[in-house]
N, C-alpha and C positions, 0 to 999 in steps of 0.2 A: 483769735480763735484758731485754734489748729487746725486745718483742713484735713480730711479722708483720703487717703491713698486712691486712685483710680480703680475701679474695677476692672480685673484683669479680664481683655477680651477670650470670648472661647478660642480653644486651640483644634486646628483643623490638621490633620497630616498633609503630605506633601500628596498631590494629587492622585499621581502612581501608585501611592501606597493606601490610599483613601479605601478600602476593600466596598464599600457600599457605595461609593460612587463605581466603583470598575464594574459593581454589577447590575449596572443601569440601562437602557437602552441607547443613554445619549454614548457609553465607552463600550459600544457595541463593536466600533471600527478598530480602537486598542486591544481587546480581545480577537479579534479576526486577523487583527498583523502579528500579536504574541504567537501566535500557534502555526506563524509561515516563520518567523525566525528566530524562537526558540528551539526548534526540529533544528536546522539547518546551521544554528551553532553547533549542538551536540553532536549531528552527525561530523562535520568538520575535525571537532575535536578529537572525537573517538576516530576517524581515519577511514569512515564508510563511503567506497567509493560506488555502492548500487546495490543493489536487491534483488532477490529472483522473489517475489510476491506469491504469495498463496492464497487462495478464496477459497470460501465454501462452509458450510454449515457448521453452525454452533452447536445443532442438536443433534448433531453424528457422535459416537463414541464407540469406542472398540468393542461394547457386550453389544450393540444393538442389531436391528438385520442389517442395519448398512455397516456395519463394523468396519468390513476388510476396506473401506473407503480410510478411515480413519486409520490402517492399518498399515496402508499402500502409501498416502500422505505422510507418515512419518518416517518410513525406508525410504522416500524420496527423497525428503530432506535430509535425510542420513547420506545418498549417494551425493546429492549437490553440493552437500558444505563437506566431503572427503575430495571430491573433482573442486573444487574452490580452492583448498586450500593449496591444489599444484600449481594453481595460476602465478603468473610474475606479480608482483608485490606494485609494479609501476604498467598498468594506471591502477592497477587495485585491486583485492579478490573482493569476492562478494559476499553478502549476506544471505539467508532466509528471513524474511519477512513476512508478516501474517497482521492479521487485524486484534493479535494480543488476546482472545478470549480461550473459549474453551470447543470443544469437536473438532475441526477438521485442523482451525487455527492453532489449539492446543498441538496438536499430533504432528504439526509443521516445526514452530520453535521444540516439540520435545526432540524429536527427531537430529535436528541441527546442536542441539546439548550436545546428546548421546554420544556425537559424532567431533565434540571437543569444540566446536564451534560457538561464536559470537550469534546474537541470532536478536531480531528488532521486531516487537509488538506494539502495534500502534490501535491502541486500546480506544474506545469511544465510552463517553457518560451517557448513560442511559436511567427514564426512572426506571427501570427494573434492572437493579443494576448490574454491571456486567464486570464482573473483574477481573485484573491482566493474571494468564494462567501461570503455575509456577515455574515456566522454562522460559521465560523470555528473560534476558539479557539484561541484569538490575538498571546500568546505566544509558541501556536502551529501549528501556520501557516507555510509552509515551501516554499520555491521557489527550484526547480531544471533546469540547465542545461540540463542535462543527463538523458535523457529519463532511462537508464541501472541502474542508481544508483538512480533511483525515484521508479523501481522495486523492484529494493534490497532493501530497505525501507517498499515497501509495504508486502514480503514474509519475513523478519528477526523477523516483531513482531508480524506476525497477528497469534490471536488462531483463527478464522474462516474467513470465506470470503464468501457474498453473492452479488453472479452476477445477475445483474437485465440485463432489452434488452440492447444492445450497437452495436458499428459497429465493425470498425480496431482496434481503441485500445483496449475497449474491449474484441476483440476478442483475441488478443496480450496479453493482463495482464490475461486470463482466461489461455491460453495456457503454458503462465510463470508455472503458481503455478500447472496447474496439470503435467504437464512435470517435475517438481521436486518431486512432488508425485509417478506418475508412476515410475519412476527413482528410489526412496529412497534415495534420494539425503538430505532430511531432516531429524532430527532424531527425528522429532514429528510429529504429525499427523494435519492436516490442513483441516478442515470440510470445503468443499465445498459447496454451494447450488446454483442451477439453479435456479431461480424467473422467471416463466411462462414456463412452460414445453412445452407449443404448439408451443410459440417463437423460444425455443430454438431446439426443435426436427422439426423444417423447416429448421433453418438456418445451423444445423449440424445435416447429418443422421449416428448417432452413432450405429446405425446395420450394415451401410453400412462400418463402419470402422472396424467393428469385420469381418463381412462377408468378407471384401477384406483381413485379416488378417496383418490390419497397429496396429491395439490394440489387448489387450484379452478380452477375456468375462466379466473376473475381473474387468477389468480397470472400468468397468462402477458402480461398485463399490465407485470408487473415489470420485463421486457427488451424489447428491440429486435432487429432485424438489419439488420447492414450487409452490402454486399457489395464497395463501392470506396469511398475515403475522403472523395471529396466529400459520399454520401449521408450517412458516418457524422458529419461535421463539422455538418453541418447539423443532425441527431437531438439528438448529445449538445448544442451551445451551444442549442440550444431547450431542452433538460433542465433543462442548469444557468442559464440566464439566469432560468426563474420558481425557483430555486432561492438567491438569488445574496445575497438581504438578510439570510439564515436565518445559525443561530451557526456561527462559524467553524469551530467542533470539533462531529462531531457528538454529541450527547451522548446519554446509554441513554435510553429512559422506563421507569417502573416504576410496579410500581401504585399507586393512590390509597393504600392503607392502609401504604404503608409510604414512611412521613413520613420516616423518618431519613434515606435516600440522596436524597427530592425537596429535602430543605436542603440536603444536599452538593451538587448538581449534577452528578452523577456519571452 
C-alpha cells in the first residue's frame, strides 16, 4: 500500500520579518532599538553632521493671530541654513530640524527649502494623525513610534535649538533639553533660545522658580530670548560657533565610579 506524502508543516517567516509578531509586546525591545539605529544609519549616510532643532506649535499658521510666530520661524530657518552653508564642510554644516509636522515645524523645514537647504523632520505617529509636512527633506523624513526615542534624536545632534510658542509638547521637548543641561548630563553645550519673551515669561514665571528655590539663579543662564530673527540669528550662531569642534553626537556624562558606560561612550 502506498503510503501519503507527509503533511507539509505551516510555514512561518523568518522572525524579523514576522510583522505580527514585531507588533507584539514581547518585540517591544526590537522596535525601541530600530528607531535608535535606523536614524543613525541614514543620518551617517546622508553626511548629517548636527541640527539647529526647532519646537513649537502645530497649531500656529501664518493666517492666525499668532501668525508672525510662524512667519519669524521660517526667515530664521531661512538665515541659519544661508549662515550654514558658509561653514567648513569638516566637521560639518548643519541642518534645520523640526519635529516634521505642520505650524511652527512646518515654517522651520519650509524656510531651510526656500533657502536651498537639506532640512530633517522627525515626524511622530499619532492616533490623530499627524503627517510629515511638505518641505522636509524626502530622505530625511523620519516616522517614530516612541515619543522617548523621537527625543533622543532631537537632543543627540542638535548644536542649538530654538523654541518658538507651543503647548504640552512643547513644553515637554523644552524641559527635555534644558533638564539635561542643568544636569550636565551632556558634554557639550546646547544654545537654547526662547522666541517671544512676553510668551514665554506668561506661560512660565522663571523668578517664581528661583524665588521658591526649585532652580538657581544660574539656571537662567541656560537660555536666551529672542524677539525677531535677526536678533535670534545672531544669539544662536554665537552659541554654536564656540560649540562647533565638540562631538558630533552629543554624548551622556556619568559618573567617575562607573567605568563601564565611560568605555562604551554612551
Amino acid at each position: 500500500m502506498k503510503e501519503s506524502p507527509p503533511t507539509p508543516t505551516a510555514h512561518f517567516p523568518l522572525a524579523y520579518k514576522n510583522d505580527e509578531f514585531m507588533a507584539t509586546d514581547d518585540a517591544r525591545p526590537l522596535r525601541i532599538l530600530a528607531e535608535y539605529l535606523e536614524p543613525m544609519q541614514r543620518f551617517a549616510r546622508e553626511g548629517i553632521s548636527g541640527t539647529i532643532v526647532f519646537f513649537g506649535s502645530a497649531r500656529l499658521d501664518a493666517k492666525g493671530p499668532l501668525g508672525r510666530y510662524y512667519d519669524d520661524a521660517r526667515t530664521l530657518a531661512h538665515l541659519l541654513t544661508t549662515w550654514s552653508a558658509g561653514l567648513p564642510k569638516d566637521p560639518g554644516r548643519l541642518v534645520v530640524c523640526s519635529g516634521g509636522g505642520g505650524g511652527i515645524m512646518e515654517a522651520a523645514n519650509r524656510g531651510a527649502a526656500e533657502a536651498g537647504g537639506r532640512n530633517v523632520g522627525l515626524n511622530i505617529s499619532l492616533p490623530e494623525e499627524q503627517h510629515a509636512n511638505a518641505f522636509v527633506t524626502p530622505e530625511l523624513s523620519f516616522e517614530f513610534r516612541y515619543f522617548f526615542m523621537r527625543k533622543l534624536w532631537f537632543a543627540h545632534m542638535a548644536r542649538a535649538i530654538a523654541v518658538f510658542p507651543g503647548g504640552f509638547g512643547t513644553l515637554d521637548e523644552m524641559s527635555e533639553i534644558l533638564t539635561l543641561a542643568q544636569t550636565r548630563k551632556l558634554d557639550r553645550r546646547i544654545t537654547v533660545l526662547l522666541y517671544g519673551e512676553k510668551y514665554w515669561k506668561e506661560i512660565i514665571n522663571f523668578d517664581a522658580l528661583v524665588r521658591h528655590g526649585m532652580i538657581g539663579q544660574d539656571d537662567l543662564d541656560l537660555f536666551r530670548f529672542a524677539d525677531d530673527p535677526k536678533t535670534a540669528l545672531g544669539l544662536l550662531t554665537e552659541g554654536i560657533a564656540s560649540e562647533l569642534q565638540t562631538p558630533a553626537f552629543a554624548r551622556s556624562r556619568t559618573s567617575p565610579k562607573n567605568w563601564l558606560y565611560q568605555r562604551s561612550g554612551d
